[in-house]
N, C-alpha and C positions, 0 to 999 in steps of 0.2 A: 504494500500500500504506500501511496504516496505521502512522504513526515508531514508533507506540510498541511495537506487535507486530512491524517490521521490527528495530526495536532487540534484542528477547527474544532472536530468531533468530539476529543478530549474536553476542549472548553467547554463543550452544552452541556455534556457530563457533570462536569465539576458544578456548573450554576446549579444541574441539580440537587448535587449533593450540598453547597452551603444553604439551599433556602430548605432543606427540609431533615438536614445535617444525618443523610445518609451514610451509618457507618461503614456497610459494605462498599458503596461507592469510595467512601474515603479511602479504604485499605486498599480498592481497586486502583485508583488515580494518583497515591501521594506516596512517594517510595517511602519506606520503614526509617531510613535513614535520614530523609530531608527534616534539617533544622529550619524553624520559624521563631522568628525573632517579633515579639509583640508587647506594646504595653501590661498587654493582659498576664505579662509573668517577669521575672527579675534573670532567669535564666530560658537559653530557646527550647522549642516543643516539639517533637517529633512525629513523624509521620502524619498519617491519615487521624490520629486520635491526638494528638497535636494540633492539627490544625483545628477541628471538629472543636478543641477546650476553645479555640480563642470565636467561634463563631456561639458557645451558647453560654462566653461570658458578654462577647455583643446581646444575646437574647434578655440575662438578665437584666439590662436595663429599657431595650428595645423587643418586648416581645414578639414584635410583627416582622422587624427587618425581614424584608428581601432586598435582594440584588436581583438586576435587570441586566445581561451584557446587552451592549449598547453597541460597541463596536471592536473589532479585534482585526490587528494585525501577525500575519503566523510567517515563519521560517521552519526550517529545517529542527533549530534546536530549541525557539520559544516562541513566544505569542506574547505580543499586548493587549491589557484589554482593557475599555471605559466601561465601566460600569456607575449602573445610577442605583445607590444606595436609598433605600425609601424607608421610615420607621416612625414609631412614635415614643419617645422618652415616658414610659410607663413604671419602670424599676430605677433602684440605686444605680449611679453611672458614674465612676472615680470618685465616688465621694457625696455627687448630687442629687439629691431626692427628685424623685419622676416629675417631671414640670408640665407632662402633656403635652409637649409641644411637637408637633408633627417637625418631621426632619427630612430632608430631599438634597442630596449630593451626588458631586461625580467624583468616583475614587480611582484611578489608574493602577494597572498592576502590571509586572512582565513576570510570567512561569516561562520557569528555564525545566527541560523535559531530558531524560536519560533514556536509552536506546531501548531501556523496554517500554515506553510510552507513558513514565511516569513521571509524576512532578518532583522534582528536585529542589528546586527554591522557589519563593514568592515575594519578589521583592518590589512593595509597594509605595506609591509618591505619598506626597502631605494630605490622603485623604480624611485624617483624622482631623484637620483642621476645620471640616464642613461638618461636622460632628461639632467638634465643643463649641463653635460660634454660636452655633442658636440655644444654646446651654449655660451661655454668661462665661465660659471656660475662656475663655481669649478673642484675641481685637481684631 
C-alpha cells in the first residue's frame, strides 16, 4: 500500500479513537514505545494508554470534547493535521472550576509514523493557548 495514503487512513482512525478514547484502537495506532510529553503529567506517557491518560484528563474538565480533522497534510513518514477542538468547561481544569463556557479552537499537530504504521510521536503547536484564553488562564 501506498505510506502516504496508508498514513491518511491512519489519521481517521486515530480521530476515532480520541473522541471516543478507543483502547483497542489506541494499542492498534500508537507504538508501545512512543513517548508523549503533556501538561497532563511531570514525566512522558507511553503508548496507546499514554496517550488515551492525556485525552480523559482533557474529558475531566471538558466532558464533550471532540476533535474534528479539518485538514491534513501526509508524507511518506508523517502527516499534519488542523484540527478544531470543540468543548465545554464543565469539570476542574488546572486548577479552575467549570465556568460553562463553551470553547472552539484550532490545534495543529504532526504524527511522525514507524514502518509498521504506527505513531511514534505527537508533536503538537500552542494549541493549548485557545484553551486557557477563554478560561481567564492567559492574555
Amino acid at each position: 500500500m501506498n505510506l502516504i495514503k496508508r498514513n491518511i487512513e491512519l489519521m481517521y482512525r486515530f480521530e476515532t479513537m480520541i473522541n471516543t478514547a478507543d483502547e483497542k484502537l489506541a494499542e492498534d495506532l500508537v507504538a508501545s514505545d512512543a513517548p508523549f510529553y503533556t501538561p497532563a503529567s511531570d514525566t512522558p506517557l507511553y503508548g496507546g494508554k499514554g496517550y488515551l491518560s492525556v485525552v480523559h484528563w482533557m474529558r475531566k474538565g471538558f466532558s464533550d470534547v471532540q476533535w474534528k480533522l479539518e485538514e491534513m497534510v501526509a508524507d511518506k513518514e508523517k502527516v499534519a493535521v488542523r484540527w478544531t477542538l470543540s468543548a465545554t468547561h464543565d469539570g476542574e481544569f488546572l486548577g479552575v472550576a467549570p465556568t460553562g463556557k463553551k470553547i472552539k479552537t484550532t490545534v495543529m499537530n504532526f504524527y511522525y509514523f514507524n514502518d509498521d504504521g504506527k505513531i511514534t510521536n505527537d508533536i503538537a503547536a500552542e494549541g493549548m493557548i485557545g484553551i486557557l484564553r477563554p478560561l481567564g488562564l492567559s492574555k
